[in-house]
PQR file of N, CA, C, O and H, with PARSE charges and radii, in Angstrom:
ATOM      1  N   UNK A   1      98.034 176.684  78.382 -0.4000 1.5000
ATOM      2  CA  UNK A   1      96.985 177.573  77.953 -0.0000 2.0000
ATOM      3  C   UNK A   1      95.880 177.564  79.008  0.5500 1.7000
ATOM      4  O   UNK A   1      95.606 176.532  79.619 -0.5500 1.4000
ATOM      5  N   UNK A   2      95.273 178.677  79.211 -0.4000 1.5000
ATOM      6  CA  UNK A   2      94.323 178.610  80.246 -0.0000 2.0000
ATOM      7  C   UNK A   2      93.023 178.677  79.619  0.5500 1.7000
ATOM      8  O   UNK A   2      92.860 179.567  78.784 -0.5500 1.4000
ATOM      9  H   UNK A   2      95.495 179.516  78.714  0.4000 1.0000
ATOM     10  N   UNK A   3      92.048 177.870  79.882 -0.4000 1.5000
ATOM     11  CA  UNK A   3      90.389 177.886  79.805 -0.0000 2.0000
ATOM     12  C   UNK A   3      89.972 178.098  80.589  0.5500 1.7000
ATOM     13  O   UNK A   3      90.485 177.794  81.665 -0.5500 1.4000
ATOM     14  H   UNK A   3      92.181 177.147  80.560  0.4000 1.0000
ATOM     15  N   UNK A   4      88.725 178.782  80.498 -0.4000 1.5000
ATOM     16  CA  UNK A   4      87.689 179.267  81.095 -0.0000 2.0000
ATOM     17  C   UNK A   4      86.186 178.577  80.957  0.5500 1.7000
ATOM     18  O   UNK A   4      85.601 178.493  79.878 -0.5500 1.4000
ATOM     19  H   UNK A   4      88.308 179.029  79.623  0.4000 1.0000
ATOM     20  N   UNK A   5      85.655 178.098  82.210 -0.4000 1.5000
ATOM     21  CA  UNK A   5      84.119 177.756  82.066 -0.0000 2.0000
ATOM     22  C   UNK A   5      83.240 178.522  83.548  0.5500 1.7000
ATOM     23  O   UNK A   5      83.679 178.999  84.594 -0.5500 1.4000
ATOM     24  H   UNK A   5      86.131 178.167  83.087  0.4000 1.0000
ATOM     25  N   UNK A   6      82.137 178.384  83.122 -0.4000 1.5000
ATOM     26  CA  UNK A   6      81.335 178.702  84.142 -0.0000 2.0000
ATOM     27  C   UNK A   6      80.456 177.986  84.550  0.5500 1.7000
ATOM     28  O   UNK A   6      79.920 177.436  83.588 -0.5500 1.4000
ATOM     29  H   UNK A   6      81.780 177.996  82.272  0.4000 1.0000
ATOM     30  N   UNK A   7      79.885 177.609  85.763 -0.4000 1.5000
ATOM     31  CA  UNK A   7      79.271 176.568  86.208 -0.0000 2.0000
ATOM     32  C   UNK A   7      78.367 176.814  86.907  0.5500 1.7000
ATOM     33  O   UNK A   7      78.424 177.078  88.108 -0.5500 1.4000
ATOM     34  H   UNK A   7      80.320 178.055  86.545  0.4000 1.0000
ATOM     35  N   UNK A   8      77.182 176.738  86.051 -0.4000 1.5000
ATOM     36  CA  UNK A   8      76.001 177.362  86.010 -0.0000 2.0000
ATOM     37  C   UNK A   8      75.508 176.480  87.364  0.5500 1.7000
ATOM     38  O   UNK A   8      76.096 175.416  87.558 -0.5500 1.4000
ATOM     39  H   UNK A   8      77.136 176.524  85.076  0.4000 1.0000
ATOM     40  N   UNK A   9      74.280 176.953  88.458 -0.4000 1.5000
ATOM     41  CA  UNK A   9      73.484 176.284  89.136 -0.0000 2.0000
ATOM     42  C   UNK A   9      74.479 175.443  89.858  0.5500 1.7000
ATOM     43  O   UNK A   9      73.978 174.368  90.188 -0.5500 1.4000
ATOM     44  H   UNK A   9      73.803 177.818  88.301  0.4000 1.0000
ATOM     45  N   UNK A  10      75.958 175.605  90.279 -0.4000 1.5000
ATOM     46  CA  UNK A  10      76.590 175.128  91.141 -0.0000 2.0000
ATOM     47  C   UNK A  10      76.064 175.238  92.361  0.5500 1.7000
ATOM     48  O   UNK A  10      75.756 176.394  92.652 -0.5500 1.4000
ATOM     49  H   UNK A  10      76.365 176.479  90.012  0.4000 1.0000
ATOM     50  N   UNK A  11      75.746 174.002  93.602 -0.4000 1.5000
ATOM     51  CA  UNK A  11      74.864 174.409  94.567 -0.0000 2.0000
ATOM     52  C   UNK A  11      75.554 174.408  96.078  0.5500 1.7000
ATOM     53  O   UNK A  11      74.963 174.404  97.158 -0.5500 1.4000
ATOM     54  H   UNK A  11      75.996 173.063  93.366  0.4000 1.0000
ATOM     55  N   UNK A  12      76.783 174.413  95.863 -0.4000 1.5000
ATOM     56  CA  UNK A  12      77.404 174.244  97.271 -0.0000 2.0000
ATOM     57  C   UNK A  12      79.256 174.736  97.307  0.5500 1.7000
ATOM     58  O   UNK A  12      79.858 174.385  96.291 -0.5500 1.4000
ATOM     59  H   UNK A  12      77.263 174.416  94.985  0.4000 1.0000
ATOM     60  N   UNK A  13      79.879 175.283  98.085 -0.4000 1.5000
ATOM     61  CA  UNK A  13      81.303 175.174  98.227 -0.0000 2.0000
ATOM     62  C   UNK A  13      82.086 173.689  98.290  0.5500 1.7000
ATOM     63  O   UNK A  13      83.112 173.347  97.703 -0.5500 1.4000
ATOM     64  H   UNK A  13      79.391 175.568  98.910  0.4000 1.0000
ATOM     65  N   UNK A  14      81.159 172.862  99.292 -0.4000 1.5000
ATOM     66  CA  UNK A  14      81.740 171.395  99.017 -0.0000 2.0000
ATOM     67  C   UNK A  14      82.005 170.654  97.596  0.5500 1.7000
ATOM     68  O   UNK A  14      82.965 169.955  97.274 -0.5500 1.4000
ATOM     69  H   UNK A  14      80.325 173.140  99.769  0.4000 1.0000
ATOM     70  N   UNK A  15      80.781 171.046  96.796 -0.4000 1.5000
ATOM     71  CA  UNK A  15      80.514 170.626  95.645 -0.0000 2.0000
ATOM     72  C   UNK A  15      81.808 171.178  94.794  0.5500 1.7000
ATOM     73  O   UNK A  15      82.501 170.367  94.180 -0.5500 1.4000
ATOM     74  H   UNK A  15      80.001 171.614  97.058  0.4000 1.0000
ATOM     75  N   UNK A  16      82.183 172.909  94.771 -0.4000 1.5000
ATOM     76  CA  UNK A  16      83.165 173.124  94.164 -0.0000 2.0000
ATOM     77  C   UNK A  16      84.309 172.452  94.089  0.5500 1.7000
ATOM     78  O   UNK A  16      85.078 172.084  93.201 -0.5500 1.4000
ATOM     79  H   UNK A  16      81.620 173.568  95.270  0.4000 1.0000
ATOM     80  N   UNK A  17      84.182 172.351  95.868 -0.4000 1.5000
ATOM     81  CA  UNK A  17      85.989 171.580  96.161 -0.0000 2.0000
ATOM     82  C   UNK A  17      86.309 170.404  95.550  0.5500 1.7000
ATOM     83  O   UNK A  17      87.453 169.999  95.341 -0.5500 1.4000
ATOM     84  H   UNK A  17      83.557 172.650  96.589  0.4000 1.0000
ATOM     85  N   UNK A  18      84.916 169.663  95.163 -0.4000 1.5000
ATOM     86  CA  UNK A  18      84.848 168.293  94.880 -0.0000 2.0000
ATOM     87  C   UNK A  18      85.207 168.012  93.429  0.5500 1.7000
ATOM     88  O   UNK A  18      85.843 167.032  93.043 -0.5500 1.4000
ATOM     89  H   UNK A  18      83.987 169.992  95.332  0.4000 1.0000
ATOM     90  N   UNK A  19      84.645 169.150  92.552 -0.4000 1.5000
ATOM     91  CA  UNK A  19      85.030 169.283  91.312 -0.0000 2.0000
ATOM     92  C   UNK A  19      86.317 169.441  90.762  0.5500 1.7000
ATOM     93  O   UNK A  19      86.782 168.742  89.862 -0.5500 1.4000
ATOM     94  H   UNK A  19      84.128 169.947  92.866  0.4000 1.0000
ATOM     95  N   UNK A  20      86.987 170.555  91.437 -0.4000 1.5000
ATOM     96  CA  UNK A  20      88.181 171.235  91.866 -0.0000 2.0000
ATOM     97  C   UNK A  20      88.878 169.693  92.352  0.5500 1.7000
ATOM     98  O   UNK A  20      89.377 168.764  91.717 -0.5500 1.4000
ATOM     99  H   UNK A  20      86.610 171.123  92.169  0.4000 1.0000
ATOM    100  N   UNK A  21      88.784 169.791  92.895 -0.4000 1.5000
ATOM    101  CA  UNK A  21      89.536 168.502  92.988 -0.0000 2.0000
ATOM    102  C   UNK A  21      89.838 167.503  91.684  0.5500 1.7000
ATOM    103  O   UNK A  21      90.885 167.652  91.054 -0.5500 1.4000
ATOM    104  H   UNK A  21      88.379 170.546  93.410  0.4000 1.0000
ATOM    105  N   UNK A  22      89.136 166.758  91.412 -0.4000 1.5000
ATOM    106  CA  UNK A  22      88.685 165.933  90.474 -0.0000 2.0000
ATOM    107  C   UNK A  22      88.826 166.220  89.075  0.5500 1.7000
ATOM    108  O   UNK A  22      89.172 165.239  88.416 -0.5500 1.4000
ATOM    109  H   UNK A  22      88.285 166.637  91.923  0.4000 1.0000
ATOM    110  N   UNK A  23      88.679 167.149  88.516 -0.4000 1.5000
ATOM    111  CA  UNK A  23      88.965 167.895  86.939 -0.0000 2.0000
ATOM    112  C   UNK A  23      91.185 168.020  87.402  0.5500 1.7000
ATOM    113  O   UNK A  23      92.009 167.359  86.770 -0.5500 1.4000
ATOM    114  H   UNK A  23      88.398 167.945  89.051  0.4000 1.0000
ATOM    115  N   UNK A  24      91.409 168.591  88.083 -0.4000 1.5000
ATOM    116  CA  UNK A  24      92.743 169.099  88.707 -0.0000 2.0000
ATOM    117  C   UNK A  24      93.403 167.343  88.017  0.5500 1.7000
ATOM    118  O   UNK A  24      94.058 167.440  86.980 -0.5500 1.4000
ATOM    119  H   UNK A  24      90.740 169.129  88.596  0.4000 1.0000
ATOM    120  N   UNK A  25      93.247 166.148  88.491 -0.4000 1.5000
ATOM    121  CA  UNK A  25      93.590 164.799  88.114 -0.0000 2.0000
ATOM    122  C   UNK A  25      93.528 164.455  86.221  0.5500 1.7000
ATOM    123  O   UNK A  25      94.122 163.635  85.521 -0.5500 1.4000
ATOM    124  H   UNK A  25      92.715 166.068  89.334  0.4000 1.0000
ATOM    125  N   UNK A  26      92.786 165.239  85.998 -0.4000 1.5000
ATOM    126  CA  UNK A  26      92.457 164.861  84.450 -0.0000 2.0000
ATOM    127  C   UNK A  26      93.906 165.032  83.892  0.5500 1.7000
ATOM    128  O   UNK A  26      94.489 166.081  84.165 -0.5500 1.4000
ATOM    129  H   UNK A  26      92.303 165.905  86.567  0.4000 1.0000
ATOM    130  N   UNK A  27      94.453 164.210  83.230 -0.4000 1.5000
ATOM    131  CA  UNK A  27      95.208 164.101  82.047 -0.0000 2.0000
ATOM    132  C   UNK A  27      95.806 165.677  81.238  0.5500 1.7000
ATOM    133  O   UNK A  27      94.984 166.373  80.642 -0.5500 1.4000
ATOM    134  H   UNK A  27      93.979 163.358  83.008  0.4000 1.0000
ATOM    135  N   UNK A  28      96.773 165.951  81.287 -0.4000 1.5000
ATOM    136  CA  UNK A  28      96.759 167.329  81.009 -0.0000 2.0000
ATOM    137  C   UNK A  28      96.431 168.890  81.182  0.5500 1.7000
ATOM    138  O   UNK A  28      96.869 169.967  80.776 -0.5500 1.4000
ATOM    139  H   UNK A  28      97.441 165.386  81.772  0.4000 1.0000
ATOM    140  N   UNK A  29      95.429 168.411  82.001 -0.4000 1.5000
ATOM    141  CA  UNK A  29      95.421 169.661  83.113 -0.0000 2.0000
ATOM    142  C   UNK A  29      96.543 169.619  84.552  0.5500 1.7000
ATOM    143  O   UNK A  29      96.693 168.821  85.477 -0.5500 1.4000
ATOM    144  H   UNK A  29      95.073 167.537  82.331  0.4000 1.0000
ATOM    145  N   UNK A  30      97.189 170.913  84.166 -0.4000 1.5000
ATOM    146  CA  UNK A  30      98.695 171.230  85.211 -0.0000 2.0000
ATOM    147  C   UNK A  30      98.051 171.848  86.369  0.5500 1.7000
ATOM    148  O   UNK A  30      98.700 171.741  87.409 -0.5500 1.4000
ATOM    149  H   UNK A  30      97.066 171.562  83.415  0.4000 1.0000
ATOM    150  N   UNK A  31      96.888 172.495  86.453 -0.4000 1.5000
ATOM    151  CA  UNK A  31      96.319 173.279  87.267 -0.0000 2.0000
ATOM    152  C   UNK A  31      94.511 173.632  87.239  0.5500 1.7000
ATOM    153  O   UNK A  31      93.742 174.009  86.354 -0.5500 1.4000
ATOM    154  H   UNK A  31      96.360 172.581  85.608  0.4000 1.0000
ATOM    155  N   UNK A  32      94.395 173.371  88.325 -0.4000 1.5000
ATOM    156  CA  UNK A  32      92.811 173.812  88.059 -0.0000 2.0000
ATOM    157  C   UNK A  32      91.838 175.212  89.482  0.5500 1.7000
ATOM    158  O   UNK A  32      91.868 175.001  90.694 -0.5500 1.4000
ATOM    159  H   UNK A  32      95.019 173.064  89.043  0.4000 1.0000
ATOM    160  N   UNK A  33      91.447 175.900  89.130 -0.4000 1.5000
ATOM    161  CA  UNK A  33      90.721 176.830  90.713 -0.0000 2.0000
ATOM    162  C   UNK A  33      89.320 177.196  90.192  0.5500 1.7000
ATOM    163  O   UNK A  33      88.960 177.740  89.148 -0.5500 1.4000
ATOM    164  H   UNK A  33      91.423 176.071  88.145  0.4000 1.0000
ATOM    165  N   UNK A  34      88.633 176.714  91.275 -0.4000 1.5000
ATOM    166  CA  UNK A  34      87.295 177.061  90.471 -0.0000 2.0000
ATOM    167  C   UNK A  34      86.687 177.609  91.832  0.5500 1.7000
ATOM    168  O   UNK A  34      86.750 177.059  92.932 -0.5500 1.4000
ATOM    169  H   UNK A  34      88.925 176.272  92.124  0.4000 1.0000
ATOM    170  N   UNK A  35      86.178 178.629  91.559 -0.4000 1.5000
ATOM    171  CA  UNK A  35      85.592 180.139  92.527 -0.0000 2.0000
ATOM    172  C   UNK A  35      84.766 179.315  92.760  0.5500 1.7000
ATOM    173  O   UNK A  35      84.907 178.353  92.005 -0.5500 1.4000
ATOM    174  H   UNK A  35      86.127 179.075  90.665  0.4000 1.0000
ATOM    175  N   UNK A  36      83.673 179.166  93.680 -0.4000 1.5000
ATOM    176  CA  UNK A  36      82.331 179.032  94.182 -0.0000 2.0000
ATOM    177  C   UNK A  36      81.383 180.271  93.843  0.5500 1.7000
ATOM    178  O   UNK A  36      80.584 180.216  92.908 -0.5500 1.4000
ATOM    179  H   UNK A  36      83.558 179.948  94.294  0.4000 1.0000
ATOM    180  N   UNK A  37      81.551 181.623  94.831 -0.4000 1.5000
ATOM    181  CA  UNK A  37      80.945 182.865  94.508 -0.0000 2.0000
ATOM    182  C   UNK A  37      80.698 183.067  93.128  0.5500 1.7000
ATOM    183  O   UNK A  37      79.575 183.234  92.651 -0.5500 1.4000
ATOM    184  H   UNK A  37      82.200 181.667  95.590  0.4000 1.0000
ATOM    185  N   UNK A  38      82.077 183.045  92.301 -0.4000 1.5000
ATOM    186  CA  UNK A  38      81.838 183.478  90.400 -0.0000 2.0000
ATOM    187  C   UNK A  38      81.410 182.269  89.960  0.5500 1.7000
ATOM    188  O   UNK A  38      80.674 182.362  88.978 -0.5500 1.4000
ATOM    189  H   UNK A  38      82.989 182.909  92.688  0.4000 1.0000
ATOM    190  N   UNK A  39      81.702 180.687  90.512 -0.4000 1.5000
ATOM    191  CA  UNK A  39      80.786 179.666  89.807 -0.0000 2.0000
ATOM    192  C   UNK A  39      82.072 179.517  88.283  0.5500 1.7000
ATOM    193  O   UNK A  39      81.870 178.775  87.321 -0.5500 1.4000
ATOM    194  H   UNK A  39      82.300 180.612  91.310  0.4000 1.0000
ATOM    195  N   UNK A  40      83.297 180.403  88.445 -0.4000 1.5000
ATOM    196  CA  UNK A  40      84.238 180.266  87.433 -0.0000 2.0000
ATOM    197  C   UNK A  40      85.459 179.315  87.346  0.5500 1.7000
ATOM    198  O   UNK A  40      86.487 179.847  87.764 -0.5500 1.4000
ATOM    199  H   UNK A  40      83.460 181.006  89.226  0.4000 1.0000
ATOM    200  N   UNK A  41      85.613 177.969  86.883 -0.4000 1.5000
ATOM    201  CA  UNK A  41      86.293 177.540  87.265 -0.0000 2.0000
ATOM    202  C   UNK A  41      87.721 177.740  85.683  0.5500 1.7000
ATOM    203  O   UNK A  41      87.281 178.041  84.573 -0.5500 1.4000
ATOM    204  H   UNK A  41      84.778 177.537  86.544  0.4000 1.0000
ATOM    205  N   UNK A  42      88.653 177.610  85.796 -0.4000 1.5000
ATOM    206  CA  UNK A  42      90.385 178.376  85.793 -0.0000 2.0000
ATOM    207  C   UNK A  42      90.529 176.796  85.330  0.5500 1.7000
ATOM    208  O   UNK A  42      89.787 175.968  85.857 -0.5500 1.4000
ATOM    209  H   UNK A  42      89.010 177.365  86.697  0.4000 1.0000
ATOM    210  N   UNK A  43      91.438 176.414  84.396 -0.4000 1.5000
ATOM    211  CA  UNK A  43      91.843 175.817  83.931 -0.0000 2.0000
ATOM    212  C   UNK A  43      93.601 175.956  83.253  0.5500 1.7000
ATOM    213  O   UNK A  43      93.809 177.048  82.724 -0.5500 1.4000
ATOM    214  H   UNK A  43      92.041 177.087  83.967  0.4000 1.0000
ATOM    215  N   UNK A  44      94.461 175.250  83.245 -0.4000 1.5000
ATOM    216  CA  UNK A  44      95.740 175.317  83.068 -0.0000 2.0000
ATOM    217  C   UNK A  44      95.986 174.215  82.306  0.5500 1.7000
ATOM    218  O   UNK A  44      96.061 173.239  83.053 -0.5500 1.4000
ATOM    219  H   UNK A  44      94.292 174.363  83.675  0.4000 1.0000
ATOM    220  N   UNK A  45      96.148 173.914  81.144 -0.4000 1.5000
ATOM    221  CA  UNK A  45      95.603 173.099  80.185 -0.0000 2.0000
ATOM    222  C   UNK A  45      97.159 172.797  79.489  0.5500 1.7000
ATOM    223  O   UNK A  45      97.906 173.744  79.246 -0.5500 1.4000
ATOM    224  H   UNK A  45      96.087 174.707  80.537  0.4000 1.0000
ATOM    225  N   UNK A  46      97.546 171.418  79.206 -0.4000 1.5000
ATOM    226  CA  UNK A  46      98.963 171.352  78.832 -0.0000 2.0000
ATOM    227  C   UNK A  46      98.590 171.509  76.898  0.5500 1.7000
ATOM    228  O   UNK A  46      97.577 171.064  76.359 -0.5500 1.4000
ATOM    229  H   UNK A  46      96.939 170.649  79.403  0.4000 1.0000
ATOM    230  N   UNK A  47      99.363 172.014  76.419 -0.4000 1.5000
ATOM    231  CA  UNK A  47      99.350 172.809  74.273 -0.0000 2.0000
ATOM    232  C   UNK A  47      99.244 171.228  73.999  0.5500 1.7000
ATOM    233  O   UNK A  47      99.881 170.243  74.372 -0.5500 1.4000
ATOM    234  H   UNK A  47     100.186 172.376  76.858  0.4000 1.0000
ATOM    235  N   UNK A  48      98.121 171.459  73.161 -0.4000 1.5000
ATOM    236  CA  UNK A  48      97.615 170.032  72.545 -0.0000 2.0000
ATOM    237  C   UNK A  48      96.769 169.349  73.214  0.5500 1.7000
ATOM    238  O   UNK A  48      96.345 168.257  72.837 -0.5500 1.4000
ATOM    239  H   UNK A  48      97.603 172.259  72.858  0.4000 1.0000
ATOM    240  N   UNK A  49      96.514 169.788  74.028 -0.4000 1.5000
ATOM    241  CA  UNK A  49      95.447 168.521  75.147 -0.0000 2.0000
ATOM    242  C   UNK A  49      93.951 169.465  75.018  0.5500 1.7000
ATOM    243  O   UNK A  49      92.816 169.008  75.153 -0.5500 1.4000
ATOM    244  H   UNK A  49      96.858 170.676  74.334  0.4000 1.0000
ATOM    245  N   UNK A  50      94.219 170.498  74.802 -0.4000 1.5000
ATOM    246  CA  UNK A  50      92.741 171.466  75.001 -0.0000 2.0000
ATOM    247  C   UNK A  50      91.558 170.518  74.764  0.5500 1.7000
ATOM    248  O   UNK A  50      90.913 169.935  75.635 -0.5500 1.4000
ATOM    249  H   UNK A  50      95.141 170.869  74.692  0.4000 1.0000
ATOM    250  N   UNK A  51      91.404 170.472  73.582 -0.4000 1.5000
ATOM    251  CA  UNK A  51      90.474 169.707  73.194 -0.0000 2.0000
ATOM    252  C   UNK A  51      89.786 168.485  73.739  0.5500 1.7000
ATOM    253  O   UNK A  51      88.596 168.174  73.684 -0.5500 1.4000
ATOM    254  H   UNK A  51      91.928 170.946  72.875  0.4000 1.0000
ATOM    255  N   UNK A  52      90.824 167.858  74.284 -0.4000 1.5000
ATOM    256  CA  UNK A  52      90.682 166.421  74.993 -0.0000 2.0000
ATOM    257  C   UNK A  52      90.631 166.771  76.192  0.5500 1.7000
ATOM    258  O   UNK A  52      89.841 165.966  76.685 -0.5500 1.4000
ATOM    259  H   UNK A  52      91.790 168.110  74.329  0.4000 1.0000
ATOM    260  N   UNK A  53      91.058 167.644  77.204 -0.4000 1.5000
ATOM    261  CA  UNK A  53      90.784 167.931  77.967 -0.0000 2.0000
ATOM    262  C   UNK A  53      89.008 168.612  78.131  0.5500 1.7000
ATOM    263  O   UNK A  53      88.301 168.228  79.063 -0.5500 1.4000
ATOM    264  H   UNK A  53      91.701 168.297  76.804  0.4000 1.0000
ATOM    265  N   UNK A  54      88.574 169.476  77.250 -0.4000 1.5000
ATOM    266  CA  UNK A  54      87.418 170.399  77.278 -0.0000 2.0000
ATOM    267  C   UNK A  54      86.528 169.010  77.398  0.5500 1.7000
ATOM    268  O   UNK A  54      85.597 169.227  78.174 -0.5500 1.4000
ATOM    269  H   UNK A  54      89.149 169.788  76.493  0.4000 1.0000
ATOM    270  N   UNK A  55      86.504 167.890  76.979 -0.4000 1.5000
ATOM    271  CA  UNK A  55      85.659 166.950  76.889 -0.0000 2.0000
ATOM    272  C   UNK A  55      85.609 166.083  77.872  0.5500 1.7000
ATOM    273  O   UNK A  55      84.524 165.575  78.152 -0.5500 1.4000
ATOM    274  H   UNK A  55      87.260 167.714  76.349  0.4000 1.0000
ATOM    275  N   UNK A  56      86.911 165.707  78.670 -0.4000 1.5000
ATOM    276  CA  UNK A  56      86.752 165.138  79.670 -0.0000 2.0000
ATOM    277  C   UNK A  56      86.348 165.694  81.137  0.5500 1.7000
ATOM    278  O   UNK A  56      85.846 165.089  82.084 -0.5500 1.4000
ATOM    279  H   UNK A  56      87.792 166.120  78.443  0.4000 1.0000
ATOM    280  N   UNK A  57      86.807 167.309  80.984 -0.4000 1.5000
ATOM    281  CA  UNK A  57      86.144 167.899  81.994 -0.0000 2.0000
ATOM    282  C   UNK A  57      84.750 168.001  82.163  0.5500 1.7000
ATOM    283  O   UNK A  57      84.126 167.928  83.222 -0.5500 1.4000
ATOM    284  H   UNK A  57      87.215 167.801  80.214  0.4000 1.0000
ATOM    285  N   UNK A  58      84.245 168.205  80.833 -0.4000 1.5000
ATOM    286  CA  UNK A  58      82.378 168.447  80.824 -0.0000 2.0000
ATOM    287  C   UNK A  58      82.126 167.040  81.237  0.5500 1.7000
ATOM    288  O   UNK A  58      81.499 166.769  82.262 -0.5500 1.4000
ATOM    289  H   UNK A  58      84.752 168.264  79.973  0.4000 1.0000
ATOM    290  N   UNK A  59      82.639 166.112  80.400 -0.4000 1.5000
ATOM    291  CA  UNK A  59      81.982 164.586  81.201 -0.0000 2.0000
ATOM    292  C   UNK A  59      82.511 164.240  82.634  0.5500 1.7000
ATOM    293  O   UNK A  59      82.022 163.212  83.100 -0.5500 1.4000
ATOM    294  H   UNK A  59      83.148 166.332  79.568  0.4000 1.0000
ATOM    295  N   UNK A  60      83.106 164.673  83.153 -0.4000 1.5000
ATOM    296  CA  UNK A  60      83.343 164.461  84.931 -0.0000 2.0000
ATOM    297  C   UNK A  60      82.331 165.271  85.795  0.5500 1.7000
ATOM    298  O   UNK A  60      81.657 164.908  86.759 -0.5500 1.4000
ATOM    299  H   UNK A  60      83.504 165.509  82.774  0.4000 1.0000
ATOM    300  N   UNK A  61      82.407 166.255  85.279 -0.4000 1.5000
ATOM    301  CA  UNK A  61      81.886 167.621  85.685 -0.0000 2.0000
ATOM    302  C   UNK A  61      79.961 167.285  85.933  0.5500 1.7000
ATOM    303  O   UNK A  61      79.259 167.565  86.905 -0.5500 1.4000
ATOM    304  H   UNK A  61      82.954 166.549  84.495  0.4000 1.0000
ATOM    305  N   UNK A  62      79.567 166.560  84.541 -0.4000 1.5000
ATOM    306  CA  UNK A  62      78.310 166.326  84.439 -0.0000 2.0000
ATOM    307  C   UNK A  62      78.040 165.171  85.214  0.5500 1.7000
ATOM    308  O   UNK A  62      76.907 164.857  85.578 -0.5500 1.4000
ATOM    309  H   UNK A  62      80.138 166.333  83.751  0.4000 1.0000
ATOM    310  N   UNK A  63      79.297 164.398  85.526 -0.4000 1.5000
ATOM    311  CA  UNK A  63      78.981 162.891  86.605 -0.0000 2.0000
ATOM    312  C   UNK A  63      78.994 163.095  87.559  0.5500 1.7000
ATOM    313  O   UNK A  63      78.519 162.244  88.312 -0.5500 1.4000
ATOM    314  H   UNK A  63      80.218 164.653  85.230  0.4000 1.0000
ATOM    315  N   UNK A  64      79.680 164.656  88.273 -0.4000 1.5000
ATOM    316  CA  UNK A  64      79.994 165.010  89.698 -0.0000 2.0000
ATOM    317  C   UNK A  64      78.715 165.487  90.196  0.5500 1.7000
ATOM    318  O   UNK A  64      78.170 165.172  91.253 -0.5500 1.4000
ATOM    319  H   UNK A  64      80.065 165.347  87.662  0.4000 1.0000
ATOM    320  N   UNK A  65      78.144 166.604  88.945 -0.4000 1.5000
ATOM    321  CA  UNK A  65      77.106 167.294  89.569 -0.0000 2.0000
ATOM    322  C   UNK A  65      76.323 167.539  88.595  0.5500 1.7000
ATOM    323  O   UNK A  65      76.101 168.656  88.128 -0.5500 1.4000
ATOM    324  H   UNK A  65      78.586 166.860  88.085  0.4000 1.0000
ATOM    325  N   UNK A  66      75.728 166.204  88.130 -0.4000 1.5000
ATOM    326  CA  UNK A  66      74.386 166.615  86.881 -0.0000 2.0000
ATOM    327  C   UNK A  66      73.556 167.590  86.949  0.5500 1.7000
ATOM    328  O   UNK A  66      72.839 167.815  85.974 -0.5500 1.4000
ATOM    329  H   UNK A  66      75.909 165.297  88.509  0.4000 1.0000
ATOM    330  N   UNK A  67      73.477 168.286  87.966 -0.4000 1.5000
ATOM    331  CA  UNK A  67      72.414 169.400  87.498 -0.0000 2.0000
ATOM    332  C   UNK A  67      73.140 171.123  86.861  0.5500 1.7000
ATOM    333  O   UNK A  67      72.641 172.128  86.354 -0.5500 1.4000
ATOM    334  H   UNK A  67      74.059 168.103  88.758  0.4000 1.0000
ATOM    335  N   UNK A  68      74.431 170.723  87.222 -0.4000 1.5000
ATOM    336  CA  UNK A  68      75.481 171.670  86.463 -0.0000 2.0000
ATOM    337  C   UNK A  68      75.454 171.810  85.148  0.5500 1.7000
ATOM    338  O   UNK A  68      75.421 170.806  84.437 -0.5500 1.4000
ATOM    339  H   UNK A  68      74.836 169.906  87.633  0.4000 1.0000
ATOM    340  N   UNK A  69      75.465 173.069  84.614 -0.4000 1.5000
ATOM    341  CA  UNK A  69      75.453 173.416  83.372 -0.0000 2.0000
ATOM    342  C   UNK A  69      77.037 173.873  82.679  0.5500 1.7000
ATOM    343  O   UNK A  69      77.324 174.929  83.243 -0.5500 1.4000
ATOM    344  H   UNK A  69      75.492 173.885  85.192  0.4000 1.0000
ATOM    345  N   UNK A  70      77.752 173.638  82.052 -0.4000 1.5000
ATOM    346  CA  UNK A  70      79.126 174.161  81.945 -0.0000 2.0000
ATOM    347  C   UNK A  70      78.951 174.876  80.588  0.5500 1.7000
ATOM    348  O   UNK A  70      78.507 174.389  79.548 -0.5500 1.4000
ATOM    349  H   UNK A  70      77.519 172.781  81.594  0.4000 1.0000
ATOM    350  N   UNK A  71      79.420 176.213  80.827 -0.4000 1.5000
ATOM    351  CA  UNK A  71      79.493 176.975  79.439 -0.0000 2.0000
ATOM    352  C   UNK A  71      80.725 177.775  79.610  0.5500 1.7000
ATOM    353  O   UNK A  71      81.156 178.502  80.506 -0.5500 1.4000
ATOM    354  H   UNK A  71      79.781 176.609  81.671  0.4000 1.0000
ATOM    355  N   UNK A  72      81.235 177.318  78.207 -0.4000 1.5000
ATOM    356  CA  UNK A  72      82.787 177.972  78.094 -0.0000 2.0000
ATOM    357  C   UNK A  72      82.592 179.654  77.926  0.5500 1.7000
ATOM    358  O   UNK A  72      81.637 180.378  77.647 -0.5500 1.4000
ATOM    359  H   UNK A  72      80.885 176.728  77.479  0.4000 1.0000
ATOM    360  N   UNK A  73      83.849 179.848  78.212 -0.4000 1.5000
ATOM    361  CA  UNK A  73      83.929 181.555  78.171 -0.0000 2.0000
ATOM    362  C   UNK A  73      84.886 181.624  77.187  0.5500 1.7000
ATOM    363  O   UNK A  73      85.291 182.719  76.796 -0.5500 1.4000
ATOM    364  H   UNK A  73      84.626 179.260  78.439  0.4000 1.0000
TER
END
C-alpha cells in the first residue's frame, strides 16, 4: 500500500537523501522516494504494517530533522 506525507520546512536536498535513506530501512517499508522540490515523500508500505510503520517514520523523521513537520496526505 502506498502512503503519502509531506514534509513541511524541509531545508536541504542532503537532508532529503538522508531521510530517504533512513525511513527506506524501517521495518516494512519495501520502498521509499521523497521529492525535495514537492517536500513529498512516497511510501511503499508492506498490508498490515501501515500503522506501525506511520509511527516509526514520524519518530525517525522528527530525530533526523526536528524542525520538520510531517502531515499525511
Amino acid at each position: 500500500m502506498k502512503k503519502t506525507y509531506i514534509l513541511e520546512d524541509l531545508c536541504c536536498p542532503n537532508c532529503a537523501a538522508k531521510v530517504e535513506k533512513e525511513v527506506a530501512k524501517l521495518e516494512g517499508v519495501n520502498g521509499a522516494k521523497l521529492t525535495f522540490l514537492t517536500q513529498k515523500l512516497v511510501l511503499d508500505v508492506a498490508d498490515g504494517m501501515e500503522e506501525a510503520v506511520e509511527k516509526a517514520a514520524i519518530a525517525l523523521i522528527t530525530k533526523l530533522e526536528p524542525d520538520v513537520t510531517v502531515v499525511a496526505k
